[in-house]
N, C-alpha and C positions, 0 to 999 in steps of 0.2 A: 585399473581398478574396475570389478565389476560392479554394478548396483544394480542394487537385490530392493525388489518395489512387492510388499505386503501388507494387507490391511492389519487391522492394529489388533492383530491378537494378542493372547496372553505370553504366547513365545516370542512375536516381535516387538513386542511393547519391552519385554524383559531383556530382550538384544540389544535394542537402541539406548535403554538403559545402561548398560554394559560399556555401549559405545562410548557415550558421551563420558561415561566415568573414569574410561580410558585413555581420553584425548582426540575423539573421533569426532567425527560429523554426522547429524543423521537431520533429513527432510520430513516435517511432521506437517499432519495441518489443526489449521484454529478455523474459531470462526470467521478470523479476517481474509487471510490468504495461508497462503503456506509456507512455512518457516523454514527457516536454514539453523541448527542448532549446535552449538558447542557449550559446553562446560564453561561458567561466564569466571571463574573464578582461574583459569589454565591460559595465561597469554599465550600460549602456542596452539592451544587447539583454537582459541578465537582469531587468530593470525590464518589461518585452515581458513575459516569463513570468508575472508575479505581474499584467500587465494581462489579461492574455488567462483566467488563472485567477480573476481575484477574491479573487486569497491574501493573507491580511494581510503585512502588511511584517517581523512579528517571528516568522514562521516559517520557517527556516532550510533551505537547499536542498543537494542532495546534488551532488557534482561527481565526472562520471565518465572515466576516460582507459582506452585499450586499450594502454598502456604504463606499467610504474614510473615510466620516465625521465622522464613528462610532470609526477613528483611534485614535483619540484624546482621548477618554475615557481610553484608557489603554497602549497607548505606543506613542512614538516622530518619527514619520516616517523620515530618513534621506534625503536629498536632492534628492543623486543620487537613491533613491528609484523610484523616481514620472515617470521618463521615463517608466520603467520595470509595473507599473502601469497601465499606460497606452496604452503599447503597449500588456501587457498579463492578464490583467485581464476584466473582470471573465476569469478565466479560469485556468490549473493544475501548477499555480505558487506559493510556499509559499516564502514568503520575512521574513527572519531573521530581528527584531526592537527592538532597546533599551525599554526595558519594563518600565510604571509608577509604581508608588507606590502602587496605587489600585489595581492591577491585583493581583488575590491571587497569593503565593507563588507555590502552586498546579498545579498550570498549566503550571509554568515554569518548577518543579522539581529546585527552588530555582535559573536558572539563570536569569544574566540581563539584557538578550534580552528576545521577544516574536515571536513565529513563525505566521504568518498572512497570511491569502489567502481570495480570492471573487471565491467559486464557480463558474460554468458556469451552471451548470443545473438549469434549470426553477423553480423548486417548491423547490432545496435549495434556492433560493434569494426571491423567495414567501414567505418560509416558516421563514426566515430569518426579513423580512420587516413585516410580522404579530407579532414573539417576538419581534422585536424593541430592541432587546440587543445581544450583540456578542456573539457568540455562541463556545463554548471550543467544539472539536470532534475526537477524535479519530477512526480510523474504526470501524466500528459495528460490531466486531467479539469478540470469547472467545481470549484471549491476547496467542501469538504463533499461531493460526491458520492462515488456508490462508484467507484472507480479502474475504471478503463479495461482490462479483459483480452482485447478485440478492437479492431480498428481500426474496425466499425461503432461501437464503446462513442466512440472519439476523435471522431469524424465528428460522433456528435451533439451531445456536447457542445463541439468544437469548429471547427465550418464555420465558415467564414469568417472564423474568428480567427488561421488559421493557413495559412503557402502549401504546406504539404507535410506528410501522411501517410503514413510509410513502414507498409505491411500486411506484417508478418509472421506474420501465422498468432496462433492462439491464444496465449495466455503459458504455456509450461509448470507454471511454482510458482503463481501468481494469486494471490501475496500481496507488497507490499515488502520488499525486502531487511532481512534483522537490523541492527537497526546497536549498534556494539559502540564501548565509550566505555574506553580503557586511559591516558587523559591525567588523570582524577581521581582517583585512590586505586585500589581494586581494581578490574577488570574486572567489568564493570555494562553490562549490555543494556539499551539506551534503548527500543528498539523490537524487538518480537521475527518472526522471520521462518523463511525456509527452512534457514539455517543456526541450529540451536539449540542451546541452553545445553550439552542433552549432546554433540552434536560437539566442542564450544567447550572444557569442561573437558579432556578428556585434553592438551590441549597448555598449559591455561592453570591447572589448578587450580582453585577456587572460582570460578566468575561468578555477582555477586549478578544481580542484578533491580532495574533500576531500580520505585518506589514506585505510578507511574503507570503501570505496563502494564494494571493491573485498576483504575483507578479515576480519576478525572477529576488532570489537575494543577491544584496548589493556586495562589492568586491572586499568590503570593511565591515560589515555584518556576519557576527556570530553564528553559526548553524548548532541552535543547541537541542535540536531534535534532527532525526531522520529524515528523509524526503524535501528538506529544505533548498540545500543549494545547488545540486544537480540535475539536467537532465535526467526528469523519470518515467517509465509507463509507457514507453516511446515502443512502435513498429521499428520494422525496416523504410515505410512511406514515409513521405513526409506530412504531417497531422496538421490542418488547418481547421480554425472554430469560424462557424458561419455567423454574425448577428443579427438580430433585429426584427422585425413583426413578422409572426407565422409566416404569413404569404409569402413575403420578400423573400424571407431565408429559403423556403425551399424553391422557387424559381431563381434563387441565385445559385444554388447547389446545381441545380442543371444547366444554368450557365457553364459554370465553372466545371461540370464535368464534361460536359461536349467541346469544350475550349482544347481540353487538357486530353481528348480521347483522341481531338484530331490531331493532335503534336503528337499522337504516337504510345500517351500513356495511359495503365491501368487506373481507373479509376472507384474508389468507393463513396459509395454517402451511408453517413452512418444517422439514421432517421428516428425518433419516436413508433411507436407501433400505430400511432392514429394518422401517420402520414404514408405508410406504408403505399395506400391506392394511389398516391398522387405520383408515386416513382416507377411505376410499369415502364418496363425497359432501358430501368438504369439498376446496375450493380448496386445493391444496398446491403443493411444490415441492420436487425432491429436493436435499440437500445432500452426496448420496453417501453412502459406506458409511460408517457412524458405526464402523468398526473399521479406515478409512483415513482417517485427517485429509488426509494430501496429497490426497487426491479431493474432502473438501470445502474445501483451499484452495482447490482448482482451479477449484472452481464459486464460490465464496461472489460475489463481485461481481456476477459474471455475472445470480444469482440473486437479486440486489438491484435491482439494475435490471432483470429482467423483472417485478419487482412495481409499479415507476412504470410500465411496458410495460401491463400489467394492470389499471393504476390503481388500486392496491390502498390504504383508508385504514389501515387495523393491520395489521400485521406481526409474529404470534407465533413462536420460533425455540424450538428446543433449544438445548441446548449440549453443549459435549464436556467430556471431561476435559482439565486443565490441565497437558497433561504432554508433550514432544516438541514438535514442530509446533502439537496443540493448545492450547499456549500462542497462538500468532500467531492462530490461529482466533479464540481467544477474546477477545484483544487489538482485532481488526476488529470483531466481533458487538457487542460491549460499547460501540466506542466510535461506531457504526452505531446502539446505543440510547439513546446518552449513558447507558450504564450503569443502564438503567432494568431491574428484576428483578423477575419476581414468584415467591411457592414456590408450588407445585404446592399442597403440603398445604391452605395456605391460600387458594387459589381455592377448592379442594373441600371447604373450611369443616371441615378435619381440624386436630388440634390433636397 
């Protein structure tokens, strides 16, 4: 298959439409990362998706419309939904919805609810209004990789798997959408994202945290949003998270990488922009201003995949605080390490 990579004009916007109405796949972007899309209502073309990904079959896909009205086709929007509606969409919020009987099985990974979001990027709701049918999407990556926040990131992970690339530019947020679960007991973030907990409360009161944002889901635990159970956002390296007081973390990160340079491997540090002076003459990478997390959403993938670009074998990082956005940050880093952690203290043999 050849794939055909166009910015979203009026003719390819009109194509991809075509596609999807067809039973195709077409690669769009939002302002999360960039989607993978099929027609959410065609169990064969959303079976397409999870081929062209490599995604197991028990992880659950997000289905997006550039209208409410398209809500009715596949799921019962709950009451206390319609505020959260309309205070965040379009835009990086998936909303947890009792799913209809029409929606294939597929898209839920058999549960029954449906995850639902409105884009905010321009040519997904163009691209969205020319198929006229809701659209099942999961990132537009090989399944484990780091998500896609350019149309080059789609390209390579997906030539020839797919007849159409819509290029829209960089992703503004570079992180997936929050998705947000009000169908179980109290309002519980499955996945945390650009919209966060403190936006979320003033309208909703308490939102717990689901259990698994910080640590692998357990082998009897539900996945009832995306990004939960698997290895995700992962290199070819192997990703480890450094902790603990400024100083420490980065004199353990050059520990750690002269250990590992003289055993023969490539190494990276992936650093804050304010520590940049303190790594001359080590392979780095900046993850922005450690005092903007949206700047290091914005990069985080990006910067993951230029360390397979690099060929890099380990992969030391920081981390942020867990608080805002840096939740989402640390949500991707963690699950990019399979949660693997070392403390500063003790790389530097401190007690």
């Amino acid at each position: 298959m050849e794939t055909l990579v166009s910015s979203p004009t009026p003719e390819s916007l009109r194509m991809a439409g075509e596609i999807l109405r067809s039973g195709g796949l077409v690669a769009f972007p939002t302002e999360t990362v960039y989607g993978l899309g099929a027609c959410a209502m065609n169990a064969s073309a959303v079976r397409g998706i999870f081929e062209a990904k490599g995604r197991p079959g028990d992880n659950p896909l997000i289905v997006h419309v550039c209208d409410p009205s398209q809500l009715d086709l596949f799921c019962t929007p709950m009451p206390s939904l319609f505020p959260l509606m309309d205070r965040f969409w379009p835009g990086p919020l998936t909303l947890l919805m009792p799913r209809r009987p029409a929606l294939p099985d597929i898209v839920t990974a058999g549960l029954d609810t449906v995850a639902v979001r409105m884009p905010a990027h321009p040519a997904a709701l163009e691209m969205l209004r020319e198929a006229g049918v809701p659209v099942a999407a999961p990132s537009a990556n090989r399944s484990g990789r780091p998500s896609p926040t350019k149309a080059a990131h789609v390209l390579e992970d997906m030539e020839g798997r797919v007849p159409l690339i819509l290029d829209g530019g960089d992703c503004q947020v570079g992180l997936e959408s929050t998705v947000l679960d009000l169908c179980h007991g109290r309002p519980t973030i499955l996945r945390p994202g650009g919209i966060t907990r403190e936006m979320l409360e003033p309208l909703l009161g308490t939102v717990d945290l689901a259990g698994s944002i910080l640590r692998p889901l357990g082998d009897h635990e539900v996945a009832r949003s995306p990004g939960m159970r698997y290895r995700h956002y992962a290199p070819r390296g192997l990703v480890t998270l450094v902790e603990g007081d400024e100083s420490q973390v980065l004199e353990a990160m050059k520990r750690l990488y002269r250990r590992d340079e003289a055993e023969g491997r490539r190494v990276l540090l992936l650093c804050f922009e304010e520590h940049i002076p303190d790594l001359a003459g080590f392979a780095h990478c900046s993850l922005g201003s450690g005092r903007h997390p949206e700047e290091t959403a914005r990069v985080l993938f990006d910067r993951l995949r230029e360390a397979d670009t690099m060929q890099m074998d380990r992969i030391y990082s920081e981390v942020t605080p867990v608080q805002g956005l840096g939740l989402a940050v640390m949500n991707r880093l963690g699950r990019a390490a399979s949660f693997r952690t070392l403390s500063a203290r003790e790389v530097l043999g401190e007690t």
